[in-house]
N, C-alpha and C positions, 0 to 999 in steps of 0.2 A: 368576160361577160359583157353584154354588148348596152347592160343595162344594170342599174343598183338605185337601192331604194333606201332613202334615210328618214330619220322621223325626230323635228322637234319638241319634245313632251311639255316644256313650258308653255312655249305656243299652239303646240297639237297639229303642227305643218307638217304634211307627210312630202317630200322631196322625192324625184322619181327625176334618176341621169338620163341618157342618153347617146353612146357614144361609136363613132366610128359609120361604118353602111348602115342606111335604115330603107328597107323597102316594106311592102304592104304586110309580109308573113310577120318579120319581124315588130314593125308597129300591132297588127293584133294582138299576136305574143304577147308582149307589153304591157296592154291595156288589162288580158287577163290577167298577168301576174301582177300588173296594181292595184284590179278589183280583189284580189285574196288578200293585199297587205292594207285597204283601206278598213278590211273589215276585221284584220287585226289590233288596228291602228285607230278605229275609229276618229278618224284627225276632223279641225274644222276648218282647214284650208287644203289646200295641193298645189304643190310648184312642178311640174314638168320643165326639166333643163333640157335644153335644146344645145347647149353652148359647145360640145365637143363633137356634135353630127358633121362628118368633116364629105359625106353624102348622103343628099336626100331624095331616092327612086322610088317614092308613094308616089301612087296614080291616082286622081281624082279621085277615081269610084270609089276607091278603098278612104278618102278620106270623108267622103258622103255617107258611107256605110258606118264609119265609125262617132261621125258627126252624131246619127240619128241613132245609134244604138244607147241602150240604158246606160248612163253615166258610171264611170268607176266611182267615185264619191255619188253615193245615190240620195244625198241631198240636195233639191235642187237652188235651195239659196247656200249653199255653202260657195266662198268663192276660191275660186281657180284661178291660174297663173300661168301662161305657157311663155317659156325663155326662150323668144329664139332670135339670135344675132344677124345670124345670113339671111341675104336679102329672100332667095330663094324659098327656105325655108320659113321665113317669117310670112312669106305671101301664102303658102300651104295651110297655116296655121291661120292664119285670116281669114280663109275659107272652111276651115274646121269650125272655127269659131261663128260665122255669118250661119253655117249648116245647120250647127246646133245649136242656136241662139233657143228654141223652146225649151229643151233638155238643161241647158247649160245655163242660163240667163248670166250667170256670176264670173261667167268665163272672160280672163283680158290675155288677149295677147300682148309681152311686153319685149324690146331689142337688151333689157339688164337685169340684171340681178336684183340692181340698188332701185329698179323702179318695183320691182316686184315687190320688195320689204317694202315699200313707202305703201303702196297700194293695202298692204298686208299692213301695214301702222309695227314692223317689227324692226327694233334698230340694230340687236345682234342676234341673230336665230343661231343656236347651238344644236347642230345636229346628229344625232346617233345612228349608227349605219343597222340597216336590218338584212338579216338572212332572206339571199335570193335562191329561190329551190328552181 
């Protein structure tokens, strides 16, 4: 599976992988199966890992489109987290993020893990894997 979703319960951080090719289908894909497990999950943060995207073939439009659509977390002060290492990928997600700055205001893009917990104020997040249908 080219994606998996875990969920911290102490801290309520739904963790959403990553991994391998990502193009436009696949990133939609994605987002739908995290808006089913946010609303499983009810969490008050989300970290999208970016860290094992070993390619990134999302076209603009597809990130404008997903930029402006209803957020997976559809609070819109809850904050968000997007992981992403590669230069490449990091600059795609900077324009996800600049896109969606109305939808999203809570959204950071960050190059770590350990920036993400610092932002997130969590020193060990323990996470529990959830069923990806």
């Amino acid at each position: 599976m080219p994606y998996t979703f875990d969920y911290d319960p102490v801290n309520r951080i739904l963790r959403c992988r990553l991994s391998g090719g990502v193009g436009d289908e696949l990133l939609r894909e994605f987002f739908r199966a995290g808006a089913d497990h946010a609303i499983l999950t009810n969490p008050s943060a989300g970290v999208v890992d970016l860290s094992d995207v070993d390619s990134f073939d999302v076209s603009s439009r597809a990130i404008e489109e997903l930029a402006k659509a209803q957020p997976v977390l559809s609070n819109p002060n809850l904050r968000r987290i997007v992981i992403a290492p590669a230069s490449d990928v990091y600059g795609m997600m900077r324009m996800f993020e600049m896109e969606g700055e109305q939808v999203r205001p809570g959204l950071h893009v960050v190059r770590s893990e350990q920036e993400a917990w610092a932002i997130l104020g969590v020193l060990h997040p323990r996470f529990e894997p959830l069923e990806t249908n």
